[in-house]
VEXLUM-948785 format. One line per field, with one value per residue (C-alpha): residue number from 1; residue in one letter; x, y negated, z negated. Coordinates in steps of 0.25 Angstrom, whole numbers, plus 5000, padded with zeros to 4 digits. Layout:
k [NUM|...]
r [a|...]
x [X|...]
y [Y|...]
z [Z|...]
This chain:
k [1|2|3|4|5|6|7|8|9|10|11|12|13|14|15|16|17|18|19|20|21|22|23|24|25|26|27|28|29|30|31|32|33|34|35|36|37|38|39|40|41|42|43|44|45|46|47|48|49|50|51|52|53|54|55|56|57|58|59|60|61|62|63|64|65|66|67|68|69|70|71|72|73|74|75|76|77|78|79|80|81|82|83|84|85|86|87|88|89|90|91|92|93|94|95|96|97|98|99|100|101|102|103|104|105|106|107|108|109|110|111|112|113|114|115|116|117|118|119|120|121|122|123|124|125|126|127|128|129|130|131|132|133|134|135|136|137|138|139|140|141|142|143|144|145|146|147|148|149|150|151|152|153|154|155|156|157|158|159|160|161|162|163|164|165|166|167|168|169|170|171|172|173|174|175|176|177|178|179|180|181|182|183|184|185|186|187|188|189|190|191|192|193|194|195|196|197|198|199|200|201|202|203|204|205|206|207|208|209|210|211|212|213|214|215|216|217|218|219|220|221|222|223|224|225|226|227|228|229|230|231|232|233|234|235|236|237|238|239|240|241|242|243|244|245|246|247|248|249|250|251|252|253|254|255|256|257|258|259]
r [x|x|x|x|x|x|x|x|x|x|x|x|x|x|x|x|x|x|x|x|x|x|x|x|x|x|x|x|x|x|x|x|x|x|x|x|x|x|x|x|x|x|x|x|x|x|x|x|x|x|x|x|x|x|x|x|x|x|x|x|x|x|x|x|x|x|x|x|x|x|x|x|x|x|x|x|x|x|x|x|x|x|x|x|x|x|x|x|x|x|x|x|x|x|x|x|x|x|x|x|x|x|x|x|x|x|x|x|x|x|x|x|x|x|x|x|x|x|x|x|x|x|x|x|x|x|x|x|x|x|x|x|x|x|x|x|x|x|x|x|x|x|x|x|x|x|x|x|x|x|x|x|x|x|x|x|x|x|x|x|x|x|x|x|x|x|x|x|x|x|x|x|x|x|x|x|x|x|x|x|x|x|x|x|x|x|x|x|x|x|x|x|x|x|x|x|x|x|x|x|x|x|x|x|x|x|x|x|x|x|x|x|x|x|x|x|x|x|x|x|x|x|x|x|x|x|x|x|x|x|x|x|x|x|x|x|x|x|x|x|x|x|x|x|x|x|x|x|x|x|x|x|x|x|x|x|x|x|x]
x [4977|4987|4974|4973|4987|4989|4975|4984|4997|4987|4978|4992|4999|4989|4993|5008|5006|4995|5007|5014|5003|5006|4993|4996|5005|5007|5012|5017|5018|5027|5036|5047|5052|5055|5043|5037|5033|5018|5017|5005|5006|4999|4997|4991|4988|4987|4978|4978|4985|4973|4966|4978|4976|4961|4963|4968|4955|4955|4970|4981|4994|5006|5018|5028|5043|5054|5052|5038|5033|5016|5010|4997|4993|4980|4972|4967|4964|4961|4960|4955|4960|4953|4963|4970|4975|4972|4978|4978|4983|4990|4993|5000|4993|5004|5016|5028|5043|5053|5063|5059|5054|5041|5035|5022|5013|4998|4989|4987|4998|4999|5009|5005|5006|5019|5025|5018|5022|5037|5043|5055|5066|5077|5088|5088|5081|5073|5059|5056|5045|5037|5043|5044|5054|5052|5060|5059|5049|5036|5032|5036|5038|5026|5025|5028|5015|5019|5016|5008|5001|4997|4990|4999|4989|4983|4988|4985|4996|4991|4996|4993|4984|4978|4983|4987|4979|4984|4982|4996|5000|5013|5018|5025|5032|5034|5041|5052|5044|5034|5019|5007|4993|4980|4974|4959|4954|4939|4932|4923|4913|4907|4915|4922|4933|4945|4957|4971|4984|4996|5010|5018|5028|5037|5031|5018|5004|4998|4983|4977|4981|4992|4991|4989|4981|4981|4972|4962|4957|4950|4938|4940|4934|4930|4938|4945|4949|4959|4967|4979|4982|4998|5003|5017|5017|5013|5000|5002|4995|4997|4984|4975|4976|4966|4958|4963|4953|4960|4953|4951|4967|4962|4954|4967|4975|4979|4972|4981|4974|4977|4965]
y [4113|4100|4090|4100|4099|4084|4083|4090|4080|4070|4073|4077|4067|4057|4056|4055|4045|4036|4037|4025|4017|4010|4007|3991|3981|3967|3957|3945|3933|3925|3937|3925|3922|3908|3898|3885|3876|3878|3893|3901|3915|3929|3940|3952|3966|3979|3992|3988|3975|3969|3968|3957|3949|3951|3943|3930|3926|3923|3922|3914|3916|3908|3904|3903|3897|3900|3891|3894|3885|3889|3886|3890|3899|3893|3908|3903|3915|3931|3942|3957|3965|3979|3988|3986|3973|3960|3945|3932|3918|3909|3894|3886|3876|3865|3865|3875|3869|3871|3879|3888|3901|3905|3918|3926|3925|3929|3923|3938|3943|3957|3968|3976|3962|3956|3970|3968|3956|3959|3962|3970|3961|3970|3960|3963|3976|3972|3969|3954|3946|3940|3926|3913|3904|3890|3883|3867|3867|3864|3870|3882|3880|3883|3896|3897|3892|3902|3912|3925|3936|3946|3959|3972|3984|3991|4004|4014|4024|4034|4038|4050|4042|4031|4024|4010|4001|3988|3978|3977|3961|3954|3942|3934|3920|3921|3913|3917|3914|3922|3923|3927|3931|3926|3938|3939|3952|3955|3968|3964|3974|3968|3952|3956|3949|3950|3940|3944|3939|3949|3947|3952|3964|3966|3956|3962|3960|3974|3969|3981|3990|3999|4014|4007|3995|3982|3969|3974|3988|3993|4002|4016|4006|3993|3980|3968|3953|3948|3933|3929|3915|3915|3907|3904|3907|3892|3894|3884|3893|3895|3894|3907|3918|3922|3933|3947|3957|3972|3987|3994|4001|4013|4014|4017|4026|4039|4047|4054|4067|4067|4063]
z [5304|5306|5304|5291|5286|5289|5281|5268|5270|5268|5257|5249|5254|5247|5231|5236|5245|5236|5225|5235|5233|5220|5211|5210|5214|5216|5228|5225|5237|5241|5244|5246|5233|5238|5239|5241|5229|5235|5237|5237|5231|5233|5222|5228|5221|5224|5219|5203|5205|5212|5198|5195|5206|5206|5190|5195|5198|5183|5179|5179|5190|5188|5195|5181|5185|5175|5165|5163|5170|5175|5190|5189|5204|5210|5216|5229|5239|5234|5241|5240|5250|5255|5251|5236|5238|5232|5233|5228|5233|5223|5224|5214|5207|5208|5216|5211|5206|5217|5214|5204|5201|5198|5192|5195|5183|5178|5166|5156|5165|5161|5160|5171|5179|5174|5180|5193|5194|5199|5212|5215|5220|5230|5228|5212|5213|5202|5198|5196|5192|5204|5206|5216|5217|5223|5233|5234|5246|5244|5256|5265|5281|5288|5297|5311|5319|5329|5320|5326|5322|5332|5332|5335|5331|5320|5312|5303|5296|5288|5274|5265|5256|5267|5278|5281|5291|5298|5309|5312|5316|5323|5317|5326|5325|5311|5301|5291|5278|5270|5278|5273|5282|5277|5282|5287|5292|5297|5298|5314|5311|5294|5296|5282|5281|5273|5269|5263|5263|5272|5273|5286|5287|5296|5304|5305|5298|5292|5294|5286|5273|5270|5264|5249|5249|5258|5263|5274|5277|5290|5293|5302|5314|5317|5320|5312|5314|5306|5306|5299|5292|5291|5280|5271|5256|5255|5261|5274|5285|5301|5308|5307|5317|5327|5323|5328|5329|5330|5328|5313|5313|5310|5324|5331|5321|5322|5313|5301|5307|5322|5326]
């Protein structure tokens, strides 16, 4: 009877909780507002806004400063990830104007996307348009070399309309400035692989998916290698992880179910 009810909860609790997952959205890196004058730059889409980032593969993006100045972004990496989310990799063609700031901008930039293109800022409590602003370096401080990333262990939490799934990793010996993970993840049992770019929380790297949408999914069973390149917004790289190999999360959760 209790297997029964909790079934109910769950089936109900479905639309209510599938409201939280908004239908599109936009992520705009750096999330530092202060950069280098040779920063690379990652636009990533969710659900609708993937069809956005999907078009620069035969549009224009810009970096525009105040005065209307143009830098053209170069798109050097893309990447689709396996649940709702889609990313791509930007350099700037020549080197940016220290000291200024620079807006977010797209060739046929439409109205849907000019209101995606803002962030809320908390200091101001307002929505702003996505922007940069440089600082005279031409170059950020490479990362601590004693950076490490180790393997803590895998969870699953259920939700009323899915559940997230992670290998959950350690960073250690990390520096103060931003970090991205060049992420490569490797289903053992087909040698599919697939490469997207995380960012840490809370000191910790989620490996996996969240209720909504996220870079890598897992099958009920079977084990995964995955290996990180950290890197600043600049691009200048630490030397690639080892690979670690760990079990699909979801052979070690509880099931929603008590079973």
């Amino acid at each position: 009877m209790k297997k029964i009810i909790l079934l109910l909860v769950l089936t109900f609790g479905i639309k209510s909780a599938f409201a939280e997952c908004a239908m599109s959205a936009m992520y705009f890196f750096p999330e530092t507002k202060e950069i280098s004058l040779n920063s690379k730059f990652i636009i990533q889409g969710y659900a609708f806004s993937q069809k956005t980032i999907k078009s620069f593969k035969n549009r224009k993006v810009y970096l525009e400063s105040e005065s209307g100045e143009l830098i053209e972004l170069n798109l050097e990496e893309f990447y689709t990830g396996q649940m709702q989310l889609t990313q791509a990799i930007f350099c700037p063609t020549s080197e940016l104007k220290p000291n200024t700031k620079y807006f977010l901008k797209y060739s046929e930039q439409t109205k849907n996307e000019e209101r995606e293109m803002k962030q809320y800022n908390r200091e101001k409590k307002v929505r702003e348009k996505v922007y940069w602003k440089t600082t005279d370096k031409k170059e950020l401080e490479t990362l601590n070399s004693n950076l490490n990333v180790e393997f803590e262990n895998t969870e699953v939490i259920y939700y009323g309309c899915g559940p997230s799934a992670n290998a959950i990793f350690n960073v250690k010996n990390k520096s103060e400035s931003e970090i991205w993970y060049k992420t490569e993840v490797v289903d053992l049992s087909t040698n599919n692989s697939k490469v997207f770019y995380i960012k840490e929380w809370n000191g910790k790297l989620n490996v996996g998916h969240g209720m909504c949408a996220g870079a890598f999914t897992y099958n009920s069973k079977g084990k995964y290698k995955v290996r990180f390149i950290p890197m600043n917004t600049d691009g200048k790289s630490l030397e690639t992880t080892s690979w670690t190999t760990f079990e699909s999360p979801f052979m070690n959760a509880k099931s929603p179910f008590g079973n």
